[in-house]
C-alpha positions, 0 to 999 in steps of 0.5 A, a space after each residue: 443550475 441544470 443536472 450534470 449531463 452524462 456526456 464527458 467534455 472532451 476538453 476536461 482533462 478528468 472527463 467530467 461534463 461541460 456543465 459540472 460547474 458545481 460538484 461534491 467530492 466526499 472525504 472521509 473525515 469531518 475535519 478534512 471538510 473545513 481543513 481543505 475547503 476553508 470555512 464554507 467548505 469548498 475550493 473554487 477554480 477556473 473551471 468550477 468550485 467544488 464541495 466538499 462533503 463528510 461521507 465514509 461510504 457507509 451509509 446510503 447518500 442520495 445524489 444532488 443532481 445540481 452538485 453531482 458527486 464526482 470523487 470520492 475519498 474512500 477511508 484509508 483502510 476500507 480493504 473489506 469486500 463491503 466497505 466500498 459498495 455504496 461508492 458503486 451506486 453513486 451515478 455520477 461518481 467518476 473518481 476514487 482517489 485511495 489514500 493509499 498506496 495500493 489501490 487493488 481494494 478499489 480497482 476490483 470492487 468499483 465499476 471500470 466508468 471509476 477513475 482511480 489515483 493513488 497517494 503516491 508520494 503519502 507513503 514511501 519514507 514511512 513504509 520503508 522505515 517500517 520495513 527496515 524495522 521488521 528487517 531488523 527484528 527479523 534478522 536479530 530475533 528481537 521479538 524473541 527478546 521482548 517476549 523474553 522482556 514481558 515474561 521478566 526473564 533476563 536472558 544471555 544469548 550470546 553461545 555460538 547456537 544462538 550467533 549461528 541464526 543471527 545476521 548483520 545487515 551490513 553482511 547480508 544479501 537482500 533483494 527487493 521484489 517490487 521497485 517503485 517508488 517505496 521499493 527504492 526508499 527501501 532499497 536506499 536505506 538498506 543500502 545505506 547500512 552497507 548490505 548488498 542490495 538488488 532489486 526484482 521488477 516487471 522486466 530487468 534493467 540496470 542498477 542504481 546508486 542503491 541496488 546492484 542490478 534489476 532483474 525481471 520477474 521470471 528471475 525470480 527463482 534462481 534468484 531466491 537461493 542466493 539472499 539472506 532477504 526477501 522484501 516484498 514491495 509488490 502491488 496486488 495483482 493477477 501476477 503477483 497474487 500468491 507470488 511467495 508460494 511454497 515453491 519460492 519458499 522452499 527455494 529460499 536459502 535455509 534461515 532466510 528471512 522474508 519482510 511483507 509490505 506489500 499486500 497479503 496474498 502476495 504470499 500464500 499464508 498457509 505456505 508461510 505457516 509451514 515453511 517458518 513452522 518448520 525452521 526453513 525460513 522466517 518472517 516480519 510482516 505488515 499485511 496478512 491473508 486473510 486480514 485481518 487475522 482472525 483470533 487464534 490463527 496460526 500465524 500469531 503462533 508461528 515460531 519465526 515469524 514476528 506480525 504488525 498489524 497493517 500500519 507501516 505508513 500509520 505515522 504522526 505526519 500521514 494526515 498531514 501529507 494525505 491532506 497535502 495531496 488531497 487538496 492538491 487534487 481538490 484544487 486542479 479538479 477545481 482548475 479543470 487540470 488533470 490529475 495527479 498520480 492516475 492509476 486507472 483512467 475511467 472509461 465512458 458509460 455505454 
Protein backbone atom coordinates (compact mmCIF):
# COMPACT_ATOMS: atom_id res chain seq x y z
CA UNK A 1 0.00 0.00 0.00
CA UNK A 2 1.44 3.31 -1.45
CA UNK A 3 2.39 6.54 1.08
CA UNK A 4 -0.69 8.71 1.53
CA UNK A 5 -0.36 11.72 -1.20
CA UNK A 6 -0.46 15.15 -0.19
CA UNK A 7 -3.16 16.29 -2.64
CA UNK A 8 -6.79 16.40 -0.48
CA UNK A 9 -9.76 14.39 -2.50
CA UNK A 10 -12.28 16.61 -3.16
CA UNK A 11 -14.89 14.06 -2.44
CA UNK A 12 -13.95 13.22 1.21
CA UNK A 13 -15.87 15.47 2.91
CA UNK A 14 -12.85 15.60 5.71
CA UNK A 15 -10.25 16.06 3.00
CA UNK A 16 -8.35 13.48 3.28
CA UNK A 17 -6.66 12.01 0.04
CA UNK A 18 -8.09 9.53 -2.35
CA UNK A 19 -5.49 6.81 -1.42
CA UNK A 20 -5.71 7.23 2.71
CA UNK A 21 -7.56 3.65 2.68
CA UNK A 22 -5.46 2.86 6.16
CA UNK A 23 -5.10 5.54 8.76
CA UNK A 24 -4.00 5.98 12.62
CA UNK A 25 -5.96 8.21 14.90
CA UNK A 26 -4.07 8.73 18.12
CA UNK A 27 -6.40 8.79 21.60
CA UNK A 28 -4.85 9.65 24.69
CA UNK A 29 -5.45 6.78 26.94
CA UNK A 30 -4.59 2.87 26.54
CA UNK A 31 -7.84 1.56 27.27
CA UNK A 32 -9.58 3.81 24.75
CA UNK A 33 -7.39 1.53 21.95
CA UNK A 34 -9.38 -1.79 22.59
CA UNK A 35 -12.56 0.09 24.11
CA UNK A 36 -13.16 1.82 20.65
CA UNK A 37 -11.75 -0.34 18.15
CA UNK A 38 -12.34 -3.77 19.62
CA UNK A 39 -9.90 -6.28 20.29
CA UNK A 40 -7.49 -5.33 17.28
CA UNK A 41 -8.06 -1.82 17.56
CA UNK A 42 -9.31 -0.69 14.64
CA UNK A 43 -12.74 0.49 13.30
CA UNK A 44 -13.62 -0.30 9.34
CA UNK A 45 -15.83 1.66 7.15
CA UNK A 46 -16.94 2.21 3.78
CA UNK A 47 -14.41 4.50 2.97
CA UNK A 48 -11.04 2.98 4.68
CA UNK A 49 -10.28 1.44 8.28
CA UNK A 50 -8.61 3.25 10.76
CA UNK A 51 -6.20 2.48 13.56
CA UNK A 52 -6.05 3.38 16.47
CA UNK A 53 -2.91 4.22 18.61
CA UNK A 54 -2.07 5.06 22.29
CA UNK A 55 -0.24 8.58 21.98
CA UNK A 56 -0.47 11.66 24.39
CA UNK A 57 1.76 13.86 22.52
CA UNK A 58 4.34 13.85 24.81
CA UNK A 59 6.61 12.00 23.25
CA UNK A 60 8.46 12.33 19.55
CA UNK A 61 6.26 9.67 17.25
CA UNK A 62 7.56 8.78 13.94
CA UNK A 63 5.00 9.00 11.18
CA UNK A 64 3.92 5.64 9.15
CA UNK A 65 3.55 6.85 5.67
CA UNK A 66 1.52 3.47 5.03
CA UNK A 67 -1.03 4.59 7.91
CA UNK A 68 -0.49 8.39 8.11
CA UNK A 69 -1.83 9.90 11.38
CA UNK A 70 -4.70 11.79 10.37
CA UNK A 71 -6.34 12.94 13.94
CA UNK A 72 -5.28 13.23 16.96
CA UNK A 73 -6.93 12.92 20.24
CA UNK A 74 -5.19 15.41 22.45
CA UNK A 75 -5.59 14.80 26.31
CA UNK A 76 -8.53 16.89 27.94
CA UNK A 77 -6.39 19.04 29.89
CA UNK A 78 -3.43 19.66 27.61
CA UNK A 79 -3.92 23.63 28.09
CA UNK A 80 -0.14 24.25 28.65
CA UNK A 81 1.84 26.46 26.05
CA UNK A 82 4.15 22.89 25.19
CA UNK A 83 1.57 20.07 25.65
CA UNK A 84 0.51 20.17 22.36
CA UNK A 85 3.75 20.93 20.07
CA UNK A 86 4.86 17.24 18.95
CA UNK A 87 1.03 17.07 17.45
CA UNK A 88 2.34 20.09 15.09
CA UNK A 89 5.12 18.18 13.80
CA UNK A 90 2.91 15.44 12.52
CA UNK A 91 3.00 15.64 8.61
CA UNK A 92 -0.06 14.11 7.67
CA UNK A 93 -2.13 15.14 10.74
CA UNK A 94 -5.43 16.79 9.60
CA UNK A 95 -7.60 16.86 12.50
CA UNK A 96 -7.88 17.55 16.29
CA UNK A 97 -10.46 16.42 17.87
CA UNK A 98 -10.72 18.54 21.70
CA UNK A 99 -12.22 16.44 24.18
CA UNK A 100 -13.39 19.75 25.52
CA UNK A 101 -15.63 22.19 25.02
CA UNK A 102 -13.28 25.21 24.52
CA UNK A 103 -10.85 24.41 21.67
CA UNK A 104 -8.61 27.82 21.98
CA UNK A 105 -5.60 25.79 23.61
CA UNK A 106 -5.78 24.16 19.98
CA UNK A 107 -6.59 26.69 17.81
CA UNK A 108 -3.64 29.08 18.58
CA UNK A 109 -0.91 26.50 18.88
CA UNK A 110 -1.80 23.85 15.75
CA UNK A 111 -1.02 24.97 12.24
CA UNK A 112 -4.29 26.34 10.18
CA UNK A 113 -3.80 22.92 7.60
CA UNK A 114 -5.27 21.23 11.57
CA UNK A 115 -8.86 20.72 11.68
CA UNK A 116 -10.37 20.99 14.71
CA UNK A 117 -14.13 19.72 16.42
CA UNK A 118 -14.84 20.16 19.65
CA UNK A 119 -16.85 17.79 22.28
CA UNK A 120 -20.13 19.58 21.90
CA UNK A 121 -22.49 17.60 23.61
CA UNK A 122 -19.77 15.86 26.31
CA UNK A 123 -20.04 18.71 28.55
CA UNK A 124 -23.16 20.95 29.05
CA UNK A 125 -25.33 19.37 31.77
CA UNK A 126 -22.23 18.80 33.85
CA UNK A 127 -20.66 22.21 33.51
CA UNK A 128 -23.89 23.70 34.29
CA UNK A 129 -24.39 21.82 37.20
CA UNK A 130 -21.18 22.89 38.40
CA UNK A 131 -22.00 26.51 37.99
CA UNK A 132 -25.24 26.34 39.44
CA UNK A 133 -22.97 25.13 42.46
CA UNK A 134 -20.32 28.06 42.53
CA UNK A 135 -23.57 30.28 42.22
CA UNK A 136 -25.06 28.87 45.00
CA UNK A 137 -21.79 29.21 47.51
CA UNK A 138 -21.17 32.35 46.14
CA UNK A 139 -24.69 33.93 46.83
CA UNK A 140 -24.91 32.18 50.46
CA UNK A 141 -21.12 32.35 51.49
CA UNK A 142 -21.14 28.84 52.04
CA UNK A 143 -17.19 28.60 51.81
CA UNK A 144 -17.11 30.94 54.74
CA UNK A 145 -18.86 28.08 56.46
CA UNK A 146 -16.91 25.23 55.76
CA UNK A 147 -13.98 27.06 56.57
CA UNK A 148 -15.70 27.78 59.77
CA UNK A 149 -16.60 23.72 59.64
CA UNK A 150 -12.85 22.59 59.36
CA UNK A 151 -11.77 25.04 62.03
CA UNK A 152 -14.47 23.10 64.67
CA UNK A 153 -16.29 26.46 65.36
CA UNK A 154 -20.01 26.47 65.31
CA UNK A 155 -21.11 29.68 64.07
CA UNK A 156 -24.69 31.37 64.04
CA UNK A 157 -25.23 33.76 61.71
CA UNK A 158 -28.34 34.58 61.58
CA UNK A 159 -28.08 39.09 62.60
CA UNK A 160 -29.28 41.36 60.19
CA UNK A 161 -25.22 42.13 59.00
CA UNK A 162 -24.67 38.68 57.82
CA UNK A 163 -28.76 38.50 56.03
CA UNK A 164 -27.98 41.95 54.63
CA UNK A 165 -24.76 39.96 52.10
CA UNK A 166 -27.02 36.99 51.46
CA UNK A 167 -29.10 36.54 48.22
CA UNK A 168 -31.87 33.87 47.43
CA UNK A 169 -31.72 32.61 43.74
CA UNK A 170 -35.27 32.70 43.38
CA UNK A 171 -34.92 36.53 44.11
CA UNK A 172 -31.99 37.47 41.94
CA UNK A 173 -31.33 38.85 38.73
CA UNK A 174 -28.80 36.81 36.78
CA UNK A 175 -27.40 37.35 33.47
CA UNK A 176 -25.34 34.95 31.43
CA UNK A 177 -22.82 36.26 28.95
CA UNK A 178 -22.28 33.74 26.49
CA UNK A 179 -25.42 31.53 25.19
CA UNK A 180 -24.35 28.28 23.45
CA UNK A 181 -25.03 25.32 24.18
CA UNK A 182 -23.71 25.09 28.00
CA UNK A 183 -24.87 29.09 28.28
CA UNK A 184 -28.69 27.45 27.92
CA UNK A 185 -28.31 24.27 30.35
CA UNK A 186 -27.33 27.19 32.89
CA UNK A 187 -29.84 29.56 31.89
CA UNK A 188 -32.51 26.64 32.25
CA UNK A 189 -31.67 25.33 35.65
CA UNK A 190 -31.44 29.07 37.20
CA UNK A 191 -34.44 29.55 35.53
CA UNK A 192 -35.81 26.51 37.04
CA UNK A 193 -35.25 28.07 40.67
CA UNK A 194 -37.50 31.22 39.64
CA UNK A 195 -34.71 33.81 39.55
CA UNK A 196 -34.84 36.37 36.44
CA UNK A 197 -32.85 34.97 33.93
CA UNK A 198 -31.34 37.05 30.73
CA UNK A 199 -28.76 36.30 28.44
CA UNK A 200 -25.50 38.43 26.55
CA UNK A 201 -24.56 36.79 22.87
CA UNK A 202 -22.79 37.87 19.77
CA UNK A 203 -25.73 40.01 18.67
CA UNK A 204 -29.49 40.36 20.40
CA UNK A 205 -32.33 38.32 19.71
CA UNK A 206 -35.34 37.30 21.39
CA UNK A 207 -35.88 35.37 24.86
CA UNK A 208 -36.73 31.70 25.22
CA UNK A 209 -38.80 29.82 27.73
CA UNK A 210 -35.61 30.27 30.10
CA UNK A 211 -34.15 33.67 29.84
CA UNK A 212 -35.91 37.27 29.19
CA UNK A 213 -34.30 38.57 26.51
CA UNK A 214 -30.56 38.13 24.43
CA UNK A 215 -28.76 40.98 24.21
CA UNK A 216 -25.47 41.74 22.11
CA UNK A 217 -22.12 41.99 23.48
CA UNK A 218 -21.89 45.92 23.16
CA UNK A 219 -24.75 45.90 25.93
CA UNK A 220 -22.75 44.68 28.06
CA UNK A 221 -22.17 47.68 30.15
CA UNK A 222 -25.36 48.98 30.80
CA UNK A 223 -26.19 45.69 31.55
CA UNK A 224 -23.67 44.78 34.32
CA UNK A 225 -25.38 47.34 37.17
CA UNK A 226 -28.68 45.88 37.17
CA UNK A 227 -27.85 41.87 38.18
CA UNK A 228 -27.29 40.13 41.34
CA UNK A 229 -25.08 37.60 38.86
CA UNK A 230 -22.70 37.34 36.19
CA UNK A 231 -21.94 34.09 34.63
CA UNK A 232 -19.32 33.78 32.43
CA UNK A 233 -19.93 31.03 29.46
CA UNK A 234 -18.05 32.64 26.80
CA UNK A 235 -15.57 30.85 24.42
CA UNK A 236 -11.81 32.44 24.33
CA UNK A 237 -11.11 34.58 21.85
CA UNK A 238 -9.46 38.06 20.79
CA UNK A 239 -13.00 39.61 21.71
CA UNK A 240 -13.43 38.12 24.85
CA UNK A 241 -10.27 37.79 26.15
CA UNK A 242 -10.08 40.15 29.25
CA UNK A 243 -13.89 40.87 28.96
CA UNK A 244 -14.28 41.34 32.80
CA UNK A 245 -11.78 43.84 33.29
CA UNK A 246 -11.67 46.48 36.11
CA UNK A 247 -14.28 48.55 34.04
CA UNK A 248 -16.85 45.91 34.22
CA UNK A 249 -16.26 45.21 37.53
CA UNK A 250 -16.38 48.39 38.88
CA UNK A 251 -19.90 49.00 36.90
CA UNK A 252 -21.15 45.56 38.57
CA UNK A 253 -23.80 46.19 41.20
CA UNK A 254 -22.10 46.40 45.01
CA UNK A 255 -22.15 42.65 46.47
CA UNK A 256 -22.58 41.31 43.13
CA UNK A 257 -21.23 38.01 42.49
CA UNK A 258 -19.32 36.87 39.46
CA UNK A 259 -19.19 32.76 38.29
CA UNK A 260 -16.50 31.81 35.64
CA UNK A 261 -17.00 28.58 33.56
CA UNK A 262 -15.79 29.78 30.65
CA UNK A 263 -11.63 30.30 30.48
CA UNK A 264 -9.57 32.21 32.54
CA UNK A 265 -8.56 35.28 30.74
CA UNK A 266 -11.90 36.15 29.96
CA UNK A 267 -11.37 38.01 33.46
CA UNK A 268 -8.45 40.16 34.33
CA UNK A 269 -7.13 38.22 37.51
CA UNK A 270 -5.24 41.09 39.08
CA UNK A 271 -8.85 43.27 38.61
CA UNK A 272 -10.79 40.58 40.27
CA UNK A 273 -8.15 40.24 43.22
CA UNK A 274 -8.95 44.06 43.76
CA UNK A 275 -12.48 44.39 43.01
CA UNK A 276 -13.36 41.26 45.79
CA UNK A 277 -10.29 42.36 47.73
CA UNK A 278 -12.03 45.36 48.30
CA UNK A 279 -15.71 44.02 49.02
CA UNK A 280 -17.29 45.64 45.72
CA UNK A 281 -17.96 42.21 44.13
CA UNK A 282 -17.54 38.38 44.90
CA UNK A 283 -16.66 35.25 42.95
CA UNK A 284 -17.08 31.43 42.31
CA UNK A 285 -14.57 30.32 39.75
CA UNK A 286 -13.64 27.17 37.91
CA UNK A 287 -10.80 28.50 35.63
CA UNK A 288 -8.25 31.00 36.41
CA UNK A 289 -5.43 33.19 34.64
CA UNK A 290 -2.67 31.97 34.82
CA UNK A 291 -3.50 28.29 35.36
CA UNK A 292 -3.04 26.66 37.17
CA UNK A 293 -2.66 29.26 40.02
CA UNK A 294 0.81 29.19 41.28
CA UNK A 295 1.10 28.32 45.22
CA UNK A 296 0.63 31.40 47.34
CA UNK A 297 -1.17 33.53 44.70
CA UNK A 298 -3.24 36.08 45.72
CA UNK A 299 -6.45 34.93 44.48
CA UNK A 300 -6.42 31.77 47.00
CA UNK A 301 -6.65 34.37 49.81
CA UNK A 302 -8.86 36.88 48.26
CA UNK A 303 -11.85 37.37 51.03
CA UNK A 304 -14.80 36.75 48.65
CA UNK A 305 -13.94 34.59 46.31
CA UNK A 306 -14.42 30.73 46.46
CA UNK A 307 -11.97 28.54 43.72
CA UNK A 308 -12.28 24.75 41.88
CA UNK A 309 -9.63 24.03 40.29
CA UNK A 310 -10.85 23.47 36.47
CA UNK A 311 -12.99 20.53 36.82
CA UNK A 312 -16.59 21.58 36.01
CA UNK A 313 -17.20 18.58 33.48
CA UNK A 314 -14.88 16.05 35.73
CA UNK A 315 -17.96 13.68 36.41
CA UNK A 316 -18.32 9.65 36.75
CA UNK A 317 -19.92 9.61 33.40
CA UNK A 318 -17.47 12.28 31.38
CA UNK A 319 -15.45 9.10 29.88
CA UNK A 320 -18.23 7.33 29.14
CA UNK A 321 -19.96 10.28 26.69
CA UNK A 322 -16.30 11.51 25.55
CA UNK A 323 -16.02 7.63 24.44
CA UNK A 324 -19.40 7.97 22.93
CA UNK A 325 -18.48 11.06 20.55
CA UNK A 326 -15.21 9.56 20.04
CA UNK A 327 -16.23 6.58 18.43
CA UNK A 328 -18.75 8.18 16.69
CA UNK A 329 -16.03 10.17 14.90
CA UNK A 330 -13.70 7.12 14.42
CA UNK A 331 -16.82 5.50 12.75
CA UNK A 332 -17.72 8.32 9.96
CA UNK A 333 -14.19 9.10 9.30
CA UNK A 334 -14.01 5.42 8.73
CA UNK A 335 -17.37 5.73 6.47
CA UNK A 336 -15.87 8.86 4.66
CA UNK A 337 -18.74 11.13 6.30
CA UNK A 338 -18.08 14.34 7.72
CA UNK A 339 -17.76 15.09 10.91
CA UNK A 340 -19.16 16.13 13.67
CA UNK A 341 -19.09 19.41 15.77
CA UNK A 342 -16.30 21.45 13.37
CA UNK A 343 -14.83 24.24 14.99
CA UNK A 344 -12.33 24.89 12.28
CA UNK A 345 -12.16 23.41 8.65
CA UNK A 346 -8.23 22.69 7.85
CA UNK A 347 -7.03 24.45 5.15
CA UNK A 348 -4.95 22.98 2.20
CA UNK A 349 -1.06 23.21 2.34
CA UNK A 350 0.55 25.42 0.11
Amino acid sequence: MGAVSTTSAATDPNLLPDDAREVTVSVPTAAWVQSLGGPEGRVTGAARTVHLEHWEGTTRRQDDPERPLVAAVPPQFSMTPGAVAEYATQPHLSWAWALSAGFDHLDKRLPATVGICNARGVHEESTADHALALTLVGLRSLETLRDAQVEGRWEVRTGPEWRARQTSLHEARVLVVGYGAIGKAIARRVAAFGAHVEAVATSARPGDEHVRAVHAIDDLHALLPQFDVVVLITPLTERTKGLMGAREMELMKPGALLVNVARGPVVDTDALVAAAGSGHIRAAVDVTAPEPLPEGHPLFSTPGVFVTPHLASATAGMEDRQLSLVGAQLQRLADGEALQNVVRTPQEQA
